[in-house]
C-alpha positions as CSV (number, residue, x, y, z in Angstrom):
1,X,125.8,28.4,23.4
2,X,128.2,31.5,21.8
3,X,125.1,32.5,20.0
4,X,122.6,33.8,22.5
5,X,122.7,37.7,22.1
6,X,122.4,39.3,25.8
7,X,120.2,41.8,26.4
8,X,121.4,45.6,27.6
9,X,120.6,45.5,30.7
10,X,123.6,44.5,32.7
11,X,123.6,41.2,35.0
12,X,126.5,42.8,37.3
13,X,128.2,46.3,37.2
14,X,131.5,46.6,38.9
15,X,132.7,50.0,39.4
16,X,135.9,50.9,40.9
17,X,136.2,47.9,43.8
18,X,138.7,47.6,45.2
19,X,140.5,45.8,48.6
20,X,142.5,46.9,50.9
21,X,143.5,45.4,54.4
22,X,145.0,47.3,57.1
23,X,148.2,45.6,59.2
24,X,145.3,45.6,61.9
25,X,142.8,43.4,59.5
26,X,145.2,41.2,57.9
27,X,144.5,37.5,57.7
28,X,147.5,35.1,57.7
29,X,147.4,34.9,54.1
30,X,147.8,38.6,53.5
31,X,150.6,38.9,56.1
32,X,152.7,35.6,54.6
33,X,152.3,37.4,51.1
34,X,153.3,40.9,52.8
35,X,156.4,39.2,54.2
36,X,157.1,37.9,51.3
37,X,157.5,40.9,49.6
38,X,154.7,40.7,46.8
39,X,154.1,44.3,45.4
40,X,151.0,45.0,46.7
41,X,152.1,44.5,50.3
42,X,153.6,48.0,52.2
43,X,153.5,49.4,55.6
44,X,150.4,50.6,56.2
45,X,148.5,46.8,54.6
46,X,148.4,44.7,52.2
47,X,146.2,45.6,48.6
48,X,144.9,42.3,47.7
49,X,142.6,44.1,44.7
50,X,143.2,47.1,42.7
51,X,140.5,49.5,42.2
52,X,138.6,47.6,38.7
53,X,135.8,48.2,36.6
54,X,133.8,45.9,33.9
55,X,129.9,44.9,32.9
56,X,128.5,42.0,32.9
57,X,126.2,41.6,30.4
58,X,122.4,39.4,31.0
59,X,123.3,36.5,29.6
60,X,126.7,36.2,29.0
61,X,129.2,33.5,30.4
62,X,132.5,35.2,32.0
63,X,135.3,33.4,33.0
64,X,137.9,34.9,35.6
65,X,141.4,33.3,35.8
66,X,144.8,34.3,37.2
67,X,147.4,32.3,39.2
68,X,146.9,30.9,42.6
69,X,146.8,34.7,45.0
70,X,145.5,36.7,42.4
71,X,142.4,37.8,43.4
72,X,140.3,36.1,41.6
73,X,138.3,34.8,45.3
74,X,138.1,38.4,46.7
75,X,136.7,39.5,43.4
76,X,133.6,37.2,43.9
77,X,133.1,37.4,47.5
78,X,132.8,41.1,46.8
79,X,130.3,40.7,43.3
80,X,128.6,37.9,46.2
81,X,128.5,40.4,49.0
82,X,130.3,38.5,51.4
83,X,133.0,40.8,51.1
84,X,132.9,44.5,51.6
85,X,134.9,46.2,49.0
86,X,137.7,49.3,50.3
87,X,136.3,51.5,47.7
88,X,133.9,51.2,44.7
89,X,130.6,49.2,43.9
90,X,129.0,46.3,42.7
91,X,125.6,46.2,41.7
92,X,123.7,43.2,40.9
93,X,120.6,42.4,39.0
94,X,119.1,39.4,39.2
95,X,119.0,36.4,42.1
96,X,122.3,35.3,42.5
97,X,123.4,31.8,43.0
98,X,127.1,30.8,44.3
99,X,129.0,28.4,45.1
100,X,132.3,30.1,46.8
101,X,134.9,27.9,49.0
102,X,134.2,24.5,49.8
103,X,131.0,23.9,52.1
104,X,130.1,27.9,52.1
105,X,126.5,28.5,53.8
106,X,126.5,25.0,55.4
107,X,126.4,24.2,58.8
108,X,129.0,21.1,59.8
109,X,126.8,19.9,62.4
110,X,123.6,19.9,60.4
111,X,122.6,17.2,58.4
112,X,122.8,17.1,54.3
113,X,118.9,16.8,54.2
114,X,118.9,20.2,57.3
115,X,121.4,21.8,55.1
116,X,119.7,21.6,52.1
117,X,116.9,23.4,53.6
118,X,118.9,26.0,55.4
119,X,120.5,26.9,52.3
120,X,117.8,27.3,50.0
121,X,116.1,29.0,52.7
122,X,118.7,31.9,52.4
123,X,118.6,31.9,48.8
124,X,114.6,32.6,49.1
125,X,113.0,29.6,48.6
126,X,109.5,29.0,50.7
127,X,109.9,25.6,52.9
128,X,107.1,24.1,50.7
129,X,109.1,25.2,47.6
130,X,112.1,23.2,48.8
131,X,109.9,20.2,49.6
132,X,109.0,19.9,45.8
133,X,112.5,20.0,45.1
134,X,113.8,18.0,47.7
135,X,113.9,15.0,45.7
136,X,115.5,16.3,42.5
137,X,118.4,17.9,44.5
138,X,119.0,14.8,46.3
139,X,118.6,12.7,43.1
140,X,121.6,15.3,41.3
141,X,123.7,15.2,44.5
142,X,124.0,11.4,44.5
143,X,125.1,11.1,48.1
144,X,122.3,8.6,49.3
145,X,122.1,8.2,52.8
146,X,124.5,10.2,53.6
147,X,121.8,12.8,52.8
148,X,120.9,12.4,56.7
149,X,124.6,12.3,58.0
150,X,126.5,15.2,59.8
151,X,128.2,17.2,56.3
152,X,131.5,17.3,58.9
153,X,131.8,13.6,58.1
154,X,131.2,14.4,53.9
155,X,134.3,14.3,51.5
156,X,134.9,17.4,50.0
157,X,133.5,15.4,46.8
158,X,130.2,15.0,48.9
159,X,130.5,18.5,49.6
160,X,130.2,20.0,46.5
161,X,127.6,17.6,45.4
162,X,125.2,18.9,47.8
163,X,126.2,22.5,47.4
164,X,126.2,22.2,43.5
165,X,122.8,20.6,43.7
166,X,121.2,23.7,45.4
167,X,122.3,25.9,43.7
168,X,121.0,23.7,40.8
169,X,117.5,24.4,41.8
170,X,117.2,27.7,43.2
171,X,115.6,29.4,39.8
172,X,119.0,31.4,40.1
173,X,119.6,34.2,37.1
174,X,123.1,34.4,37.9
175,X,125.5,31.6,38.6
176,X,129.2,32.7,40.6
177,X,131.1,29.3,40.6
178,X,134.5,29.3,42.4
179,X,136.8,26.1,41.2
180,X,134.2,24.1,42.3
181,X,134.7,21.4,39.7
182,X,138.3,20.8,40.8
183,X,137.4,17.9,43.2
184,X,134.7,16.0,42.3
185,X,134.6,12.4,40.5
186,X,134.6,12.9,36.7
187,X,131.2,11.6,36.1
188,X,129.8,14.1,38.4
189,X,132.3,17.0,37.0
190,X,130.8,16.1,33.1
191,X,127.5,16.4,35.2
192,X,127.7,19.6,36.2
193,X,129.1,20.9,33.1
194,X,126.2,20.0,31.5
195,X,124.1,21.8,33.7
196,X,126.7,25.0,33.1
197,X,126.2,24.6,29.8
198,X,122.1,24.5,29.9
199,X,122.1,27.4,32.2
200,X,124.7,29.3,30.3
201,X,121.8,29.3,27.4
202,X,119.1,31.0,29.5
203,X,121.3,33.0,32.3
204,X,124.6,34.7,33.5
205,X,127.4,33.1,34.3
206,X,130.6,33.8,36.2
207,X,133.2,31.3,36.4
208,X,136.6,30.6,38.2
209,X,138.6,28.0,36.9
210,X,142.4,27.3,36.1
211,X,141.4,24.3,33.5
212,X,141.9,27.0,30.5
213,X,140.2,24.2,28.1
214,X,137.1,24.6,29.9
215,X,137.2,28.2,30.4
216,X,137.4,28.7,26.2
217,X,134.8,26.0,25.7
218,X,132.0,27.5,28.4
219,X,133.0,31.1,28.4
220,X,132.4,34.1,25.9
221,X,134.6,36.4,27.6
222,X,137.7,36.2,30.1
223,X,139.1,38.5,32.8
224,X,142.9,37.8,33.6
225,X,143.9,39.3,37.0
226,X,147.6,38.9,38.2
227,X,148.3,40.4,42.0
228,X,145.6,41.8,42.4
229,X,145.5,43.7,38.8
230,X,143.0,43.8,35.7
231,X,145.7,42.4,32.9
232,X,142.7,42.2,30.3
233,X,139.3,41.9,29.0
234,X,138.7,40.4,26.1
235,X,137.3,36.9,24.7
236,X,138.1,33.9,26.6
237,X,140.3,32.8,23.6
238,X,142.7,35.9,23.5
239,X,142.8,36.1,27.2
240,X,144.1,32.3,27.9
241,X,146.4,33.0,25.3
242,X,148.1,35.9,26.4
243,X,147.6,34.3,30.1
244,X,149.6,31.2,29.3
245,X,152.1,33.4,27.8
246,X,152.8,35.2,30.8
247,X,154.3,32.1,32.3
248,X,157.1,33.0,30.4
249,X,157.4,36.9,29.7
250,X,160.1,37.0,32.3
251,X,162.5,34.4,30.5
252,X,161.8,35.7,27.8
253,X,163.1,39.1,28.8
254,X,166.3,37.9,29.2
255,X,166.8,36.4,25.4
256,X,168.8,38.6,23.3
257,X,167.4,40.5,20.5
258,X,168.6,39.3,17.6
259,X,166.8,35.9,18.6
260,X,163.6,37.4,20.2
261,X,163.2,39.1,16.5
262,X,164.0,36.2,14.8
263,X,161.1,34.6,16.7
264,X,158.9,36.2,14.3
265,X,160.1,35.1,10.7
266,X,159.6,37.8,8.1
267,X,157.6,37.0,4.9
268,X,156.4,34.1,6.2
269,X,152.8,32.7,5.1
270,X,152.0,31.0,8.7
271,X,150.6,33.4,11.2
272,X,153.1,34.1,14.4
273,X,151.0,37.1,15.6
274,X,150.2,34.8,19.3
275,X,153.8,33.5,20.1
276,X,155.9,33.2,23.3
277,X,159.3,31.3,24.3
278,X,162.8,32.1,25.7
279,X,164.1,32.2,22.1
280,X,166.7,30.0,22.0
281,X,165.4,28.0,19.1
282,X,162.2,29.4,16.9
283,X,159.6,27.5,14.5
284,X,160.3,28.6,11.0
285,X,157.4,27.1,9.3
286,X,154.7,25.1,9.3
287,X,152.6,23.1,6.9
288,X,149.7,20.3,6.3
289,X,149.4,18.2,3.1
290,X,147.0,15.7,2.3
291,X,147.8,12.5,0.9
292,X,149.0,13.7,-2.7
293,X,151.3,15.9,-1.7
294,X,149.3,19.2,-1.5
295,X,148.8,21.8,0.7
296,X,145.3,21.0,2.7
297,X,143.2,23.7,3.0
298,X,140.2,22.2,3.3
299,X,139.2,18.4,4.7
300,X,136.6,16.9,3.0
301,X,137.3,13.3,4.2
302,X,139.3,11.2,6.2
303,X,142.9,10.8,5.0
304,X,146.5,10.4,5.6
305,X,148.0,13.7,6.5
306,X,151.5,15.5,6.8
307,X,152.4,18.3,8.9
308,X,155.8,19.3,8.2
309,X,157.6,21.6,11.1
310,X,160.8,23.4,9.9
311,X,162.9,25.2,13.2
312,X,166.3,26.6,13.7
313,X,168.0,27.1,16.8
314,X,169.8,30.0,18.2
315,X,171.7,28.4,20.4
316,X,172.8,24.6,21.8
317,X,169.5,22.8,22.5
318,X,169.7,19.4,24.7
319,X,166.8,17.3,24.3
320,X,164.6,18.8,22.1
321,X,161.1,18.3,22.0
322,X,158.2,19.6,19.3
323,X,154.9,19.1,18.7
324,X,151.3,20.0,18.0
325,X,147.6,20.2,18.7
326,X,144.6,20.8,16.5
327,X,142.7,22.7,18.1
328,X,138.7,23.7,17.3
329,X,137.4,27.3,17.2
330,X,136.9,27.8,20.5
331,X,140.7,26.7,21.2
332,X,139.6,22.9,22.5
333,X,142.3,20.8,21.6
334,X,141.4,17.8,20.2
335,X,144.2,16.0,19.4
336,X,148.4,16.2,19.3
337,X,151.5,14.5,19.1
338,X,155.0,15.2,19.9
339,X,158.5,13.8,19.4
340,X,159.2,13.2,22.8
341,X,160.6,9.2,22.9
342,X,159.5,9.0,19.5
343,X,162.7,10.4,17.9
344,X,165.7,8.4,19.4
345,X,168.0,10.4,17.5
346,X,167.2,13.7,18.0
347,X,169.0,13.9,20.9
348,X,170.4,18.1,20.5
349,X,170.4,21.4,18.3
350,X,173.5,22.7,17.6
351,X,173.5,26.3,17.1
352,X,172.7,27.3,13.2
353,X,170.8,24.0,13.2
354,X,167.6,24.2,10.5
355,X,165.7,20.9,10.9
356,X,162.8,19.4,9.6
357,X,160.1,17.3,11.8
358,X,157.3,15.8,9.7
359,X,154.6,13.8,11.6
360,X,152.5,11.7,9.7
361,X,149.0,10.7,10.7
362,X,145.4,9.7,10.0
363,X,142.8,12.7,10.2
364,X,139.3,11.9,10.8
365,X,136.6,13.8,8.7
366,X,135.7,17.0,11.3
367,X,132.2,18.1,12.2
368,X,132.0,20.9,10.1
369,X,134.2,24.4,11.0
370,X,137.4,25.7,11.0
371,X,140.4,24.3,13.0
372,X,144.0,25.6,14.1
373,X,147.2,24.0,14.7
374,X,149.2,25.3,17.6
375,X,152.9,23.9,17.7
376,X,155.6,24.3,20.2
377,X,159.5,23.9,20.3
378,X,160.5,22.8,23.8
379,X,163.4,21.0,25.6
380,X,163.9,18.8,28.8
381,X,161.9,15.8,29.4
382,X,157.6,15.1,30.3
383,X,157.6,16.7,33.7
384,X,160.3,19.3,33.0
385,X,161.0,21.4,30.2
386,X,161.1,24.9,29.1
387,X,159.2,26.2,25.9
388,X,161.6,28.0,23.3
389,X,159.2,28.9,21.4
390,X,155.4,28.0,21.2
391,X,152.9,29.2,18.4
392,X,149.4,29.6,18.8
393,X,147.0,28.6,15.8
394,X,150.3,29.1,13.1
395,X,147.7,27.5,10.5
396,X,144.4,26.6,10.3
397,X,141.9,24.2,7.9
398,X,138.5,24.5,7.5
399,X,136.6,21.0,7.4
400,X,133.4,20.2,5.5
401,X,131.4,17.3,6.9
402,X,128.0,16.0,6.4
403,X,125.2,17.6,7.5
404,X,124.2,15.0,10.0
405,X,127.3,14.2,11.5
406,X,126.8,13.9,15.1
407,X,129.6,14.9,17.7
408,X,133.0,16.0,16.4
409,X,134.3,13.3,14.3
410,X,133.1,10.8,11.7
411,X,133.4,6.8,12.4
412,X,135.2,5.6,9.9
413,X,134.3,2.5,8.1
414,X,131.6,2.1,11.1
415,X,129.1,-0.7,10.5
416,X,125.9,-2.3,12.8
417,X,124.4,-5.5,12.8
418,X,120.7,-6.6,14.0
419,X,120.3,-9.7,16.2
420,X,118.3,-11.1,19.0
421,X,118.6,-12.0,22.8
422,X,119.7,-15.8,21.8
423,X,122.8,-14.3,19.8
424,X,121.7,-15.3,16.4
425,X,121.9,-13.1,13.6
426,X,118.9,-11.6,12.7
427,X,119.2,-13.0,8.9
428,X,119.2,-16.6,10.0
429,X,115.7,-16.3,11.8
430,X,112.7,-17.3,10.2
């Protein structure tokens, strides 16, 4: 999917747009937020979008994420023109599908079979084109007869069934999709990923979501916006990295120096170039052996494995908590443990603490690749904790699997049996 080169002529070009709302055009949103007191909120309005630029290549796949109030919406009512921008342009090459807030371009009191043809109707398609793909819109929808029910009496599932199934078929060259995935069923949400992925292969995508494992796995690049303001463009991975971080830059400001440095260990042969944490307690060191006792480097089959965590706090910790994910190149993680309820006894860090952790575990032979390990010191419990210090990709591993390994992993010890409908084994048949 990563490997499809785009052409140079841009899908969308976004020059300067901004958005700005008078006192006098102010929804409730914007004057809640201006009461509030958020920053882009003064006298004269409210500025829900600074003035931004960026390309969108043909072809690519671009994710846009940001915290709840961002801007992320008014960004893609603007690229979708159902938004006027204060200043600046957008200018858009190609027919553009999307699927904005829930139940967008329907009518309540039409019909799901009426607002499938209303809708496609606006996207271009000829009546007798939408009759020939009637039946495979219904057919991905999956809302049977509700097909010829009022959509006021749909779910907001059955909502963005039927609106993900038009845009489905519309021959669009550009897909804008706006957390649409949140509420469906999972069946139908690993549904529609697979269409994203398809179309991803042969058109442009632009995609909201705050699921940040999706957004690495489907997109090439990444926009982070925070109140209203391009933070950064860069590759999905590097951009839900320093997003996630940003959940705690303001803790973290208040840590003193001596620990925010030490945060960083000197001469160290790990890699702490992506790390965040309120630095009362850092991660030394971290390292994976294999089952003799040396460092792994490279997995070449399924073993017994060590990782071995060394830490030091800065200061008391109650209720420590570490642990880890191995994570595949596009930042998926795949699997992870933690102490949490597993270590009884590791109840506190006293200050000028150096400890320790090893987890021990079985590692499946990989599909072929290279693989990091992302590790995090926290303390507090499941549902509430603070991270001290969390390292992203400290080490990696490459794995080498055989060539016709299907899927991500190998089945270990994996065997299959013929027999027939009776139940006997297919050896004991004459």
């Amino acid at each position: 999917m990563h490997s499809k080169t785009p052409s140079a002529a841009p899908a969308i070009q976004v020059c300067g747009v901004s958005k700005h709302y008078s006192r006098q055009t102010q929804g409730l949103r914007q004057v809640v937020r201006l009461l509030l007191g958020r920053k882009q909120g003064t006298a004269d309005g409210f500025q829900a979008l600074s003035p931004l630029s960026f390309t969108v290549k043909r072809g690519e796949t671009l994710a846009i994420i940001g915290r709840n109030g961002a801007g992320k919406s008014t960004l893609l009512q603007i690229i979708c023109s159902t938004l006027t921008p204060s200043t600046g342009t957008v200018q858009v090459n190609g027919r553009l599908g999307a699927l904005l807030e829930l139940g967008a371009g329907f009518n309540p009191d039409f019909t799901g079979r009426e607002n499938i043809y209303l809708s496609a109707a606006l996207y271009g398609l000829t009546r007798e084109q939408i009759r020939q793909r009637f039946d495979a819109i219904l057919a991905f929808a999956e809302i049977g007869e509700h097909i010829d029910h009022p959509v006021k009496t749909y779910s907001s599932g059955m909502f963005v069934r039927l609106a993900f199934a038009v845009i489905a078929h519309i021959d669009a060259e550009i897909l804008v999709i706006d957390e649409a995935l949140a509420v469906g069923d999972v069946y139908f949400t690993q549904k529609c990923m697979r269409f994203l992925e398809d179309f991803s292969r042969r058109g442009t995508l632009i995609f909201v979501s705050h699921d940040t494992h999706t957004v690495t796995r489907l997109c090439q690049r990444a926009i982070w916006i925070d109140q209203g303001q391009l933070m950064l463009i860069a590759d999905s991975k590097t951009v839900v990295n320093k997003y996630l971080a940003s959940f705690y830059e303001d803790r973290l400001e208040s840590a003193s120096a001596e620990n925010k440095a030490d945060l960083m260990p000197a001469g160290s042969t790990n890699n702490f170039s992506s790390a965040f944490g309120l630095g009362g307690a850092s991660i030394t060191s971290c390292h994976l052996y294999d089952e003799q006792g040396e460092r792994l480097f490279k997995l070449e089959q399924a073993q017994r494995v060590r990782l071995e965590v060394r830490c030091r706090a800065f200061e008391h910790i109650q209720q420590p908590i570490l642990g880890f994910f191995i994570k595949d190149r596009l930042g998926q993680p795949l699997c992870g443990y933690n102490t949490l309820k597993k270590l009884d006894a590791w109840h506190s860090l006293a200050a000028g603490d150096q400890q320790t952790i090893t987890f021990s575990f079985y590692l499946p032979l990989l599909a072929t690749g290279t693989y990091t390990i992302t590790v995090a010191l926290a303390a507090g419990t499941q549902h509430e904790h603070v991270q001290h210090h969390w390292v992203h990709d400290i080490l990696s591993f490459k794995a080498q699997a055989d060539p016709d390994l299907v899927g991500l992993v190998t089945l270990e010890q994996a065997t299959c049996s013929l027999g027939f409908a009776d139940g006997s084994p297919h050896s004991t048949r004459q």
